[in-house]
C-alpha positions in Angstrom: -24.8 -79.7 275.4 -23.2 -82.1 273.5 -21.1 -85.3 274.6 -17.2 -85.5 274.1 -16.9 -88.4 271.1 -15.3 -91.4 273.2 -12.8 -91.7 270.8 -11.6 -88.3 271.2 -11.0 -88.7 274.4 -9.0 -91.7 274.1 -6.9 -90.4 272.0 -5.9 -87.4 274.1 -5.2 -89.7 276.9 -3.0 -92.1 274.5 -1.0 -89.1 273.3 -0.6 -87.9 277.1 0.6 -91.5 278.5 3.0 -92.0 275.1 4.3 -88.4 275.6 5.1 -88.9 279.5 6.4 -92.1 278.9 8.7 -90.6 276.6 9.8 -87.9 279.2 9.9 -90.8 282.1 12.8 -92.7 279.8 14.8 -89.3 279.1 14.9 -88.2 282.7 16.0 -91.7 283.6 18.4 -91.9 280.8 20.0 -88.5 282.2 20.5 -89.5 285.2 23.3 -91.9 284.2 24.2 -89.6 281.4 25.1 -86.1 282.9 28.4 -84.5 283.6 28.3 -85.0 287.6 32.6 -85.8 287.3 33.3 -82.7 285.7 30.9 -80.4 287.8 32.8 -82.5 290.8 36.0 -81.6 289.6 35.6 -78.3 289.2 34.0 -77.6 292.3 36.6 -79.4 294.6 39.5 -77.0 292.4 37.1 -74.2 293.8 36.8 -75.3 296.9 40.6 -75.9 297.0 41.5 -72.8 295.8 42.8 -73.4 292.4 40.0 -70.6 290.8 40.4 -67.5 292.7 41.6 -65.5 289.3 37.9 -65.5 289.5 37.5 -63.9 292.5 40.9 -61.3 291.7 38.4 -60.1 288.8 41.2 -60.9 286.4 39.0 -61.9 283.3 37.7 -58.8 283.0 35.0 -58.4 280.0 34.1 -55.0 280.1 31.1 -54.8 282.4 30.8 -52.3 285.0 28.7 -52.9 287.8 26.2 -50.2 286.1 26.0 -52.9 283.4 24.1 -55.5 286.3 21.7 -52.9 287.1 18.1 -54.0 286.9 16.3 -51.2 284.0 12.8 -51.3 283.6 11.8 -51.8 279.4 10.4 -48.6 280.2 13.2 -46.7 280.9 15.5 -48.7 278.1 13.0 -47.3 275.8 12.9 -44.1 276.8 16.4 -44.3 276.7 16.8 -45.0 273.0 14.0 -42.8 272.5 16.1 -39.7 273.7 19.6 -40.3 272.2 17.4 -40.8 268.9 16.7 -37.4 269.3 19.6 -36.2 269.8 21.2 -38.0 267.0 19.0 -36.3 264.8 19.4 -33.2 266.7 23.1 -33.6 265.4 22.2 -33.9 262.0 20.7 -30.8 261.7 
């Protein structure tokens, strides 16, 4: 069995320390740098009752609560699968 060069191993370590360093300043940095006054804002108009066109459902976009269901890949292929059959079932 041979030994890991000691070198080697230093640099991994240096390029793990420099890398968390690196994510160490950015979580700091977005701690001061976020949008915690606009998510306030909007969630005391929420809680005050200023977004219940929400709740009215009167933005629809066209989904139907079909459209939430949970489809296996499975079944969406299988899906496709048929009406490509049947398209070319209607070409004949």
């Amino acid at each position: 069995m041979t030994a890991t060069p000691m070198g080697s191993g230093l640099e991994l370590a240096d390029l793990f320390c420099r890398t968390a360093r690196r994510t160490v300043r950015r979580l700091f940095r977005d701690l001061w740098a976020n949008e915690d006054i606009r998510k306030n804002g909007v969630a005391a108009s929420v809680m005050q009752g200023e977004q219940v066109w929400l709740e009215r459902g009167a933005m629809d976009i066209g989904l139907t609560p079909q459209a939430f269901k949970t489809r296996s890949l499975v079944e969406q292929r299988a899906a496709g699968a048929g009406r490509a059959q049947k398209a070319a079932a209607d070409a004949l």
